[in-house]
DRENDO-1510 file (C-alpha; in Angstrom, 1 decimal, always signed):
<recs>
REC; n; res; u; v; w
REC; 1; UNK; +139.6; -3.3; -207.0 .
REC; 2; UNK; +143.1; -3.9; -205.7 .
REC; 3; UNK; +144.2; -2.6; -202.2 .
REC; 4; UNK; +146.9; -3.8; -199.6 .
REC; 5; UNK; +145.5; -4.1; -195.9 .
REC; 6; UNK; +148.0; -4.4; -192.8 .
REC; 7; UNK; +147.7; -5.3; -189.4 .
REC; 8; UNK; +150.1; -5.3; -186.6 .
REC; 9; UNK; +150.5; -8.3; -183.6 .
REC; 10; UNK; +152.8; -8.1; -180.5 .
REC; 11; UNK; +154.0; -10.2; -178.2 .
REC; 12; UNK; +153.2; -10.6; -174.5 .
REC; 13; UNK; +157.2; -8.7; -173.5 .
REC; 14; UNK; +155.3; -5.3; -175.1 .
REC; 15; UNK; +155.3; -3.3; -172.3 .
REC; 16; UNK; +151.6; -2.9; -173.5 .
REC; 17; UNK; +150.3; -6.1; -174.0 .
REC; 18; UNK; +152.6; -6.8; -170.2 .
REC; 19; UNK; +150.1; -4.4; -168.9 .
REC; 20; UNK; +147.4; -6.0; -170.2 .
REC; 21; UNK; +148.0; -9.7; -168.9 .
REC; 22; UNK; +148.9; -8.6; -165.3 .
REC; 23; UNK; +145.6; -6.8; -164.9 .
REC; 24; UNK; +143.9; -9.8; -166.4 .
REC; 25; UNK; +145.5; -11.9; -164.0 .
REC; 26; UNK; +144.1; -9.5; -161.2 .
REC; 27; UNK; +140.7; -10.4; -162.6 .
REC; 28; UNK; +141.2; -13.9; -162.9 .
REC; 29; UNK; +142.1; -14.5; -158.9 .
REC; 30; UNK; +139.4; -12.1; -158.0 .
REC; 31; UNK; +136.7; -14.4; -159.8 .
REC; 32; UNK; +138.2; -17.2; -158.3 .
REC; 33; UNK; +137.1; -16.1; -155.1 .
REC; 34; UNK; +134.8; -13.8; -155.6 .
REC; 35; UNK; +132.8; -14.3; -159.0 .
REC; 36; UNK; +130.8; -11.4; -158.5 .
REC; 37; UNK; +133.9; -9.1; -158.1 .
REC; 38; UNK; +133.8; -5.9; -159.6 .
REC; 39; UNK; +137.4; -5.1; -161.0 .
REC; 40; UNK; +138.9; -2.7; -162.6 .
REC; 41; UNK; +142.6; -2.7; -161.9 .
REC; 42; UNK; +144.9; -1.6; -164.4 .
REC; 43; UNK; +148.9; -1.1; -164.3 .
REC; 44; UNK; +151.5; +0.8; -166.0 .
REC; 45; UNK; +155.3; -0.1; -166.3 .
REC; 46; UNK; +158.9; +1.3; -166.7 .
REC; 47; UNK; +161.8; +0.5; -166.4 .
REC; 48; UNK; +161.6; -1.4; -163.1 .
REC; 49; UNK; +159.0; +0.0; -162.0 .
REC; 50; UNK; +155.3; -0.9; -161.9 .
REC; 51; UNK; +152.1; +1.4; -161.4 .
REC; 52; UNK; +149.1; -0.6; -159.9 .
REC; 53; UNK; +145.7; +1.5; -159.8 .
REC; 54; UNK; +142.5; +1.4; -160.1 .
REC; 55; UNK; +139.0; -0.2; -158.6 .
REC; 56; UNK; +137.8; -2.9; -157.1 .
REC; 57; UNK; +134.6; -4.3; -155.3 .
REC; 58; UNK; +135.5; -7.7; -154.3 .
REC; 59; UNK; +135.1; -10.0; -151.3 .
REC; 60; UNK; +138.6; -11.4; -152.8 .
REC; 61; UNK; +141.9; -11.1; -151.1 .
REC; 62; UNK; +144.2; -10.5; -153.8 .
REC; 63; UNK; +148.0; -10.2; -153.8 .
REC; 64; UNK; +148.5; -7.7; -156.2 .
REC; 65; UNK; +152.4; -7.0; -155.9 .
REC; 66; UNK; +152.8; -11.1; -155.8 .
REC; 67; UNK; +150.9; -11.7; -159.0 .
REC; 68; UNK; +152.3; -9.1; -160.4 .
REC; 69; UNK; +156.0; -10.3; -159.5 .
REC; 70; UNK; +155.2; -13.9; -161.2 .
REC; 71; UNK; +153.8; -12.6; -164.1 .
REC; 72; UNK; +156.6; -10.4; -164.9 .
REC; 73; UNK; +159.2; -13.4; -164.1 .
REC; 74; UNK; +156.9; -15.9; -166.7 .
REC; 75; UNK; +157.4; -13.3; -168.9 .
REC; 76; UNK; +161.1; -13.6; -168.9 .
REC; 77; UNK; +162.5; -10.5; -166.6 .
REC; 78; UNK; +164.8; -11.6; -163.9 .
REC; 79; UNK; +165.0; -8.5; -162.0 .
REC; 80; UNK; +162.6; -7.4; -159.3 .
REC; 81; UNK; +160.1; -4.7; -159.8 .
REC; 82; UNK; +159.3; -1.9; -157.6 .
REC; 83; UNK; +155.8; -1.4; -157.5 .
REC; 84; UNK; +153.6; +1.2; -156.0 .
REC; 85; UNK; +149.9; +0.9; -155.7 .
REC; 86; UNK; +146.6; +2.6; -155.7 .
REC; 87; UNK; +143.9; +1.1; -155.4 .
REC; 88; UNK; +140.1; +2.1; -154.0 .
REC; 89; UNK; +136.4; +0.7; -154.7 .
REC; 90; UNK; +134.6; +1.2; -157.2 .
REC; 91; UNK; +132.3; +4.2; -156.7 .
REC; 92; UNK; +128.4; +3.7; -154.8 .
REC; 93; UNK; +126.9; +5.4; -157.3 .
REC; 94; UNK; +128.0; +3.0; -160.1 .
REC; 95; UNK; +127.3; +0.1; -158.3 .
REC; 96; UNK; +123.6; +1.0; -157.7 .
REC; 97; UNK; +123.1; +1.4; -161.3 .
REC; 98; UNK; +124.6; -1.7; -162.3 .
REC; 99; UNK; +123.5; -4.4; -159.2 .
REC; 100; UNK; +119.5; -4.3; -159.5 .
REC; 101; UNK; +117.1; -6.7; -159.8 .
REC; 102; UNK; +118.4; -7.5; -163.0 .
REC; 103; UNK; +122.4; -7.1; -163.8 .
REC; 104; UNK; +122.6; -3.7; -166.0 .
REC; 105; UNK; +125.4; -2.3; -167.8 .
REC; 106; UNK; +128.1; -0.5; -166.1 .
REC; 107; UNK; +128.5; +2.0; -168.2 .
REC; 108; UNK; +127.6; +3.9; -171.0 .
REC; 109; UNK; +129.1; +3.0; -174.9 .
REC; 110; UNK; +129.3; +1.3; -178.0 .
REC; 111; UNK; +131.0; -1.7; -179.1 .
REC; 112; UNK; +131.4; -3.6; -182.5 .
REC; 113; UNK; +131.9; -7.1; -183.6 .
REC; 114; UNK; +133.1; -8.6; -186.6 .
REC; 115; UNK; +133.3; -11.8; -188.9 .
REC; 116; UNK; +134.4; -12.8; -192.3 .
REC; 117; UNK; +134.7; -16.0; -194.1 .
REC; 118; UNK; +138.1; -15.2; -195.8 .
REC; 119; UNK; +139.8; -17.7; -193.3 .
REC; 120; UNK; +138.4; -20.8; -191.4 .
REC; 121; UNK; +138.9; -18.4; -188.1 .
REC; 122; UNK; +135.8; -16.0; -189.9 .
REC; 123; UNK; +139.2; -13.3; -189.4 .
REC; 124; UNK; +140.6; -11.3; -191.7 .
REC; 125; UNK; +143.7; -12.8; -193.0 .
REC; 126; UNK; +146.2; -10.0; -191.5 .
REC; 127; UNK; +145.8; -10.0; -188.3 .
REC; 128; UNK; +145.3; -13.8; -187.8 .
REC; 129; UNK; +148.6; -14.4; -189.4 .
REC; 130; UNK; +149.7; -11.8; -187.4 .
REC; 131; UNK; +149.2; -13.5; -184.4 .
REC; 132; UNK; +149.9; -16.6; -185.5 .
REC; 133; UNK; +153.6; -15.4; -186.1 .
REC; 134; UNK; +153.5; -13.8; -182.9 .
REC; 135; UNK; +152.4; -17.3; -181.0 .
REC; 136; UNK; +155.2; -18.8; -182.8 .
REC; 137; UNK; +157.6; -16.1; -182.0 .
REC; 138; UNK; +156.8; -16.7; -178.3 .
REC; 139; UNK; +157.3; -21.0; -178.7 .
REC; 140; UNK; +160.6; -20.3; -180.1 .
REC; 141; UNK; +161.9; -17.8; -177.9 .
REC; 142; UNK; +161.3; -19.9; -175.0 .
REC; 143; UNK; +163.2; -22.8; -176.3 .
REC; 144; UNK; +165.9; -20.7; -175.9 .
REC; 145; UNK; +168.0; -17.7; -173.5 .
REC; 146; UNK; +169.1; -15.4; -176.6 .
REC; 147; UNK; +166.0; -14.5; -177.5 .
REC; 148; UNK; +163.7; -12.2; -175.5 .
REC; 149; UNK; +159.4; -11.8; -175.0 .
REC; 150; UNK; +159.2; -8.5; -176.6 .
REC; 151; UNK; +158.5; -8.5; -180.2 .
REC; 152; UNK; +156.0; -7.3; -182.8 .
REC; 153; UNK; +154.8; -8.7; -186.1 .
REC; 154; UNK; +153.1; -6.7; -189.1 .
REC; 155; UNK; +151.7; -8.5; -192.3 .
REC; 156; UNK; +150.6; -6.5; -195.5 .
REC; 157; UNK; +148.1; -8.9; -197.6 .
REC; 158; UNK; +147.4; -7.8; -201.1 .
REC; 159; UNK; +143.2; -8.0; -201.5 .
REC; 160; UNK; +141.7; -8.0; -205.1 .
REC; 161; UNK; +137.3; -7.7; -205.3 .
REC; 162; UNK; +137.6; -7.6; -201.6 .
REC; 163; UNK; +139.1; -11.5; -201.1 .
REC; 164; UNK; +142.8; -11.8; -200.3 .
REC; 165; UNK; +145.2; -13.0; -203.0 .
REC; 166; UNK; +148.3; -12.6; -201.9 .
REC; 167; UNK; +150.6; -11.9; -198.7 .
REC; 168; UNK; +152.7; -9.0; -200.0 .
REC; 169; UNK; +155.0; -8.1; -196.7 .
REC; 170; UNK; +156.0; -9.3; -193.7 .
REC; 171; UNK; +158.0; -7.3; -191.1 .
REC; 172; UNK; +159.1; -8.8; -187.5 .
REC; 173; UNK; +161.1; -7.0; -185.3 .
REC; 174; UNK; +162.0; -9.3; -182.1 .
REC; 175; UNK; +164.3; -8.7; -179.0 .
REC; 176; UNK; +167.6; -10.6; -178.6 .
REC; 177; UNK; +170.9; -11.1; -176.6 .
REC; 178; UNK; +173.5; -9.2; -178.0 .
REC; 179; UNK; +175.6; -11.9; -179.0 .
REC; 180; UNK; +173.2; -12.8; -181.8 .
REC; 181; UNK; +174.4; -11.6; -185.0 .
REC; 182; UNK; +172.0; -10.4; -187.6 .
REC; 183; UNK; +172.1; -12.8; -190.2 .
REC; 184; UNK; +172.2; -15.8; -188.1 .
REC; 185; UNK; +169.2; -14.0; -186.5 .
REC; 186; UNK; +167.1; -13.8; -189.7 .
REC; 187; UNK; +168.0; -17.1; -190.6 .
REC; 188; UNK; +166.7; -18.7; -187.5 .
REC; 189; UNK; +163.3; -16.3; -187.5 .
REC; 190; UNK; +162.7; -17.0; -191.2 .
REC; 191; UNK; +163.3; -21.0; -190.6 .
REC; 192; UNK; +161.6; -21.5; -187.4 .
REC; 193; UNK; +159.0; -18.4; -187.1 .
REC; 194; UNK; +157.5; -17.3; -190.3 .
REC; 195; UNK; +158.3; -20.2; -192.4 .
REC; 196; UNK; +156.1; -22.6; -190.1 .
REC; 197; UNK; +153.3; -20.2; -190.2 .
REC; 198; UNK; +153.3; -19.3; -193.7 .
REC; 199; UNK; +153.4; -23.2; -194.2 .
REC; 200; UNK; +149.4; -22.9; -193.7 .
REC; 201; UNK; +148.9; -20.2; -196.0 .
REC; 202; UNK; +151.0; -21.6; -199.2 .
REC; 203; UNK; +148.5; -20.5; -202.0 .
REC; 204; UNK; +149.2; -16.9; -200.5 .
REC; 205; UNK; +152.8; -16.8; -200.5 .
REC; 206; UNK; +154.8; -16.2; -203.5 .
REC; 207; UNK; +158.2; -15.9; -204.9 .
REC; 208; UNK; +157.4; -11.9; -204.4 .
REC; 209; UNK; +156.3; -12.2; -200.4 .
REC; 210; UNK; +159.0; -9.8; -198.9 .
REC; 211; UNK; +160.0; -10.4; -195.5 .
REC; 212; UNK; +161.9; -7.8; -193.6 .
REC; 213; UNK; +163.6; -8.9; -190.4 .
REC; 214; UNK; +164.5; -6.7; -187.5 .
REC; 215; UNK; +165.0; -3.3; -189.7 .
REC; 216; UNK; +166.8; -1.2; -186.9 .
REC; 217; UNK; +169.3; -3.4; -186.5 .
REC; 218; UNK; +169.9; -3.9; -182.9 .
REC; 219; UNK; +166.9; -5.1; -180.5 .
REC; 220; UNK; +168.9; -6.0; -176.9 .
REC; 221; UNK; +167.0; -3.4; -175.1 .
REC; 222; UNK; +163.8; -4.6; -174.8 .
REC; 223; UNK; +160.5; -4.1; -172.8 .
REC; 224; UNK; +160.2; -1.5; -170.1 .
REC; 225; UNK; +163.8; -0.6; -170.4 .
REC; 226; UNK; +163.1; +0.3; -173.9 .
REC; 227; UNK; +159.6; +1.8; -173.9 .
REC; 228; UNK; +156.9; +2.6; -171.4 .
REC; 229; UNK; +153.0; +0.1; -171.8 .
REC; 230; UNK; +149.9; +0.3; -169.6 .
REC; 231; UNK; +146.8; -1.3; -170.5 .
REC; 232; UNK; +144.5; -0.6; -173.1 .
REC; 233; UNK; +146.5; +1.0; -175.7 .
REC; 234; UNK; +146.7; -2.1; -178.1 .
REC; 235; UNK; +143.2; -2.0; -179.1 .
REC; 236; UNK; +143.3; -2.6; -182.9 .
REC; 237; UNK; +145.5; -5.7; -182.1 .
REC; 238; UNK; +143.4; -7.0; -179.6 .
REC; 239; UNK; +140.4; -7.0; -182.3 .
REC; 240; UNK; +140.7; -7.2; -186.0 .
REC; 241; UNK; +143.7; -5.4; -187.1 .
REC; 242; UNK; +141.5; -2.3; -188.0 .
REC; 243; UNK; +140.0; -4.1; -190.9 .
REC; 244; UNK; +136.4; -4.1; -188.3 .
REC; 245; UNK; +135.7; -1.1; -186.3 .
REC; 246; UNK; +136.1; -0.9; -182.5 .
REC; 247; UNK; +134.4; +1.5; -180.1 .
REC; 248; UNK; +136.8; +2.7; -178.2 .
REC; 249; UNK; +137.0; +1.0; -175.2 .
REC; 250; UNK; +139.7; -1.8; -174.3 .
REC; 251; UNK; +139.0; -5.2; -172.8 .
REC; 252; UNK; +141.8; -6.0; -170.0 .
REC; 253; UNK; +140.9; -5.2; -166.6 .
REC; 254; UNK; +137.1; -5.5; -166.5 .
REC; 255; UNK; +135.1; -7.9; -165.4 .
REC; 256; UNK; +131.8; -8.9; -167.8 .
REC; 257; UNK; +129.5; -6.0; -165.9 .
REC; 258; UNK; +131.4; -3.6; -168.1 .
REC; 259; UNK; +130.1; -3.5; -171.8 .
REC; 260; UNK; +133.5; -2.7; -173.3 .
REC; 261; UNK; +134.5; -6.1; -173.0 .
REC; 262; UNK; +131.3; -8.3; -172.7 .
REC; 263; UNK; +129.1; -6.2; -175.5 .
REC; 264; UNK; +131.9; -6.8; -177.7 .
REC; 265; UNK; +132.7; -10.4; -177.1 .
REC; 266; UNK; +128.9; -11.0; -177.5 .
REC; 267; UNK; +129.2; -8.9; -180.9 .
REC; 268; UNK; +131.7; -11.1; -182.2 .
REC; 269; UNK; +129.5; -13.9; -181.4 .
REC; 270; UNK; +126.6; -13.3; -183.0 .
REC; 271; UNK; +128.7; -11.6; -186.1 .
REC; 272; UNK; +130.8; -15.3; -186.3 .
REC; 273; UNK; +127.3; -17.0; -186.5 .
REC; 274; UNK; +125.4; -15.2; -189.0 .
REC; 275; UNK; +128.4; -15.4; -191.5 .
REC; 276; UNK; +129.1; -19.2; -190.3 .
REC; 277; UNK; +125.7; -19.7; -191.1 .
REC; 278; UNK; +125.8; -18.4; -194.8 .
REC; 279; UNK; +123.8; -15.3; -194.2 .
REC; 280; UNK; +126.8; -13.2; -195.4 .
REC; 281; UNK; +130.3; -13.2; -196.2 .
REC; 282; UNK; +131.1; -10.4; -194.0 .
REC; 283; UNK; +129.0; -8.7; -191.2 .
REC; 284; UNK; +129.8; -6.2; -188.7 .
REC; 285; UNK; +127.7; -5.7; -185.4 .
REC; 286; UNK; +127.6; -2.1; -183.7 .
REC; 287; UNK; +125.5; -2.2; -180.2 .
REC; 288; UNK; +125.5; +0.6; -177.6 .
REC; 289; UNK; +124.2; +0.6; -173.9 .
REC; 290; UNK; +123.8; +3.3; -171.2 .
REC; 291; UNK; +124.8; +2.6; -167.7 .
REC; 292; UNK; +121.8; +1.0; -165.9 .
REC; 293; UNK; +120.0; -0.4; -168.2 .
REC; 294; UNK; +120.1; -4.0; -169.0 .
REC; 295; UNK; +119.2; -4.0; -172.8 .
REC; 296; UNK; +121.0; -2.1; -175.2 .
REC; 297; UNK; +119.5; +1.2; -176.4 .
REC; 298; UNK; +120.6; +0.4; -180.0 .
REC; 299; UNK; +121.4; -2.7; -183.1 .
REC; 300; UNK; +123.0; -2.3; -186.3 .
REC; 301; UNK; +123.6; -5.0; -188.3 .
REC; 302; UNK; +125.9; -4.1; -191.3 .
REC; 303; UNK; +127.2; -6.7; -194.0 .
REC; 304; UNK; +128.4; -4.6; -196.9 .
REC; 305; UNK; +126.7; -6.2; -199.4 .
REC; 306; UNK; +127.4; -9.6; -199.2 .
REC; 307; UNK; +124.4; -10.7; -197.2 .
REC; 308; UNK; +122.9; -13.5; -199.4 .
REC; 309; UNK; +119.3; -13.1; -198.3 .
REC; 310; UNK; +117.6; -9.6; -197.2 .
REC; 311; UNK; +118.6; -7.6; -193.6 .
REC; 312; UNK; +115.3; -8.5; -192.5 .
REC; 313; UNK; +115.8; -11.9; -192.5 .
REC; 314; UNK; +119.2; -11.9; -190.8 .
REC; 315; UNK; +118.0; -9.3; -188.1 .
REC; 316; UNK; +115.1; -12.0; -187.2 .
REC; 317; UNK; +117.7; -14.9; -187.4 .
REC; 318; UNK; +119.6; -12.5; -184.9 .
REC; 319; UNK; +115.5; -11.5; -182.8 .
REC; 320; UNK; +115.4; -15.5; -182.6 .
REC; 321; UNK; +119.0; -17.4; -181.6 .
REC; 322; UNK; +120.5; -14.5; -179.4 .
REC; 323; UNK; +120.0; -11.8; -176.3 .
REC; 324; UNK; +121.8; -8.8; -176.0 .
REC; 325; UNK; +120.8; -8.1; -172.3 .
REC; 326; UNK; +123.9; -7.9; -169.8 .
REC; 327; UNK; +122.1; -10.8; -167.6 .
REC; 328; UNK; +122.2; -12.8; -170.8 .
REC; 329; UNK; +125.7; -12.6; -172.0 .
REC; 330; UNK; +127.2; -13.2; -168.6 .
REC; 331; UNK; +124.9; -16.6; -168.5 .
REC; 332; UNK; +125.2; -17.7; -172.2 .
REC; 333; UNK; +129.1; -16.9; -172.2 .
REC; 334; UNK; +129.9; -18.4; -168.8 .
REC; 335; UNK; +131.6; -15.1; -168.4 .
REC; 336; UNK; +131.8; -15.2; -164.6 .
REC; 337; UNK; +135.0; -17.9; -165.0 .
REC; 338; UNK; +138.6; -17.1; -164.4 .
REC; 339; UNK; +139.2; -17.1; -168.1 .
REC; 340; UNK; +141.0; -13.4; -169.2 .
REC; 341; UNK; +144.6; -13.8; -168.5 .
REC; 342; UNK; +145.0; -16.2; -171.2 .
REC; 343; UNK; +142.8; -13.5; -173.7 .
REC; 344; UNK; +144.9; -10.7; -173.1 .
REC; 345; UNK; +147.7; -11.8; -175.7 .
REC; 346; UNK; +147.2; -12.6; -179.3 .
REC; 347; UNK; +144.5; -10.9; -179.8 .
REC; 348; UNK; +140.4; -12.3; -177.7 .
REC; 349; UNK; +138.9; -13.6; -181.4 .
REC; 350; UNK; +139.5; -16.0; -183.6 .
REC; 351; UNK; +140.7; -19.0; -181.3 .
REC; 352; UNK; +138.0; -21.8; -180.9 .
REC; 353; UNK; +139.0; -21.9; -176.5 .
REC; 354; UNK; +136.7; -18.8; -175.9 .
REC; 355; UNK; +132.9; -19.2; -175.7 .
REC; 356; UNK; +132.3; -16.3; -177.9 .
REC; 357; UNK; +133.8; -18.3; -180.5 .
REC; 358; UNK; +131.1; -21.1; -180.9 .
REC; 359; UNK; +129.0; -21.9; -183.1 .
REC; 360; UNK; +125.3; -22.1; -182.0 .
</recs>
């Protein structure tokens, strides 16, 4: 069976992913101080304006507007922001649920992870060259003053018996100074952005690969003066390109009490390892939890047919080398740390720096 899969990547000047890596960095200073902070602080942005709200429970003393400032200028914007906050603890009635003898979730809901052995990152091949391009993109672009942070990458890959055989598309629109002209623009992306990457992936890329370079033309107005972001609304790119399901609930903001982030890291985790370990080509994890409880209320372990021993065997593999309580994944991830800023662009799998990425 033949079939073309596509997933998208953006850089860190999308107003979303913006979002995202200023309420990360919240998180990050609050755990500095405070690694049993509760957060929960999430922003929106436009134009030069910036919406700060949320929760927190911390003993931290956080800066908010300063932060916020300094991310925004790392980022590449060199006017100031107004920015008007909101902010209030994280309700009593949560927090007894969740601070008991033994750490339970914070809520309820589901969360999947995912793994394949189609790359050496056990990603599908989309969305890792994806963000690859897009980590490029963002090397480049700082080299330099005509180019600007916001920019987005999507790669079509042509799959044949479900393995990839050939990268059929890529399209990259990125933000520039208007006295770039448009072919000395797709000359420069093509030479020292996509070529580079695609340099890796040679026995996918043939005379046919069509590359389609800033379509709309024009791309000077750029991040919140162009579009609106908040947090959470990049979802797909922040997992696996919608090749593996997600359940719904982003990851930037919250701290490793909240399932939506920690369930699904650890999901990952234990999906990597089983196929890593030969069990299965593919594998996808769903686990849910109710707020309150410290295990989770249910396990599926789905590998689409490519399991090379029975589901039985891989769910006791699973019963012996790993723990899905809250408690555990905090402990086994070291998920208290001031790690998340640096998650929130380019997607939280596939890069050997996180914890959920070992192999056990």
């Amino acid at each position: 069976m033949r079939k073309i899969i596509t997933s998208e990547s953006v850089n860190v000047g999308h107003p979303d992913k913006t979002c995202d890596v200023i309420a990360d960095a919240f998180l990050d200073e609050a755990l500095r101080q405070d690694e049993n902070s509760q957060m929960a602080v999430e922003c929106a942005i436009k134009n030069d304006k910036l919406f700060i709200y949320g929760e927190a429970t911390t003993k931290a003393k956080i800066d908010y507007e300063r932060i916020a400032q300094n991310v925004l200028k790392e980022i590449g914007y060199t006017n100031n922001f107004k920015i008007i906050k909101e902010i209030s603890e994280q309700s009593p009635e949560i927090s007894q649920a969740v601070v008991k003898e033994e750490l339970c979730a914070n809520d309820q809901g589901m969360v999947y992870g995912y793994a394949t052995n189609e790359t050496k990152e056990f990603m599908p091949m989309p969305i890792i060259v994806a963000h690859k391009i897009m980590k490029k993109y963002d090397e480049f672009r700082r080299e330099r003053s005509d180019f600007f942070a916001d920019a987005k990458c999507q790669v079509s890959i042509i799959y044949e018996d479900e393995k990839p055989k050939e990268i059929s598309t890529i399209l990259i629109s990125v933000s520039h100074a208007k006295n770039v002209e448009s072919g000395k623009l797709e000359e420069l992306i093509t030479k020292k952005v996509i070529f580079p990457v695609l340099d890796e992936y040679k026995a996918f890329t043939l005379p046919s690969t069509k590359l389609i370079i800033n379509p709309s033309g024009k791309f000077t107005i750029w991040g919140s003066f162009g579009d609106s972001g908040c947090v959470g609304r990049k979802i797909v790119v922040d997992t696996y390109g919608g090749v593996g399901r997600v359940g719904g609930g982003c990851f930037s903001s919250k701290n490793a009490t909240k399932v939506d982030r920690s369930g699904a890291y650890y999901a990952r985790y234990v999906a990597k390892n089983i196929v890593a370990q030969g069990y299965a080509d593919r594998c996808e994890i769903q686990v849910s939890y109710a707020i309150g409880y410290a295990d989770p209320i249910s396990l599926s372990i789905e590998c689409f047919g490519t399991n090379k021993t029975s589901i039985q065997e891989i769910e006791n593999y699973v019963d012996k080398n790993f723990n899905f309580r809250l408690g555990n994944i905090i402990e086994e991830l070291n998920l208290l740390q001031p790690i998340y800023k640096q998650t929130a662009c380019f997607g939280h799998f596939g890069w050997d720096t996180y914890p959920w990425e070992r192999i056990k």
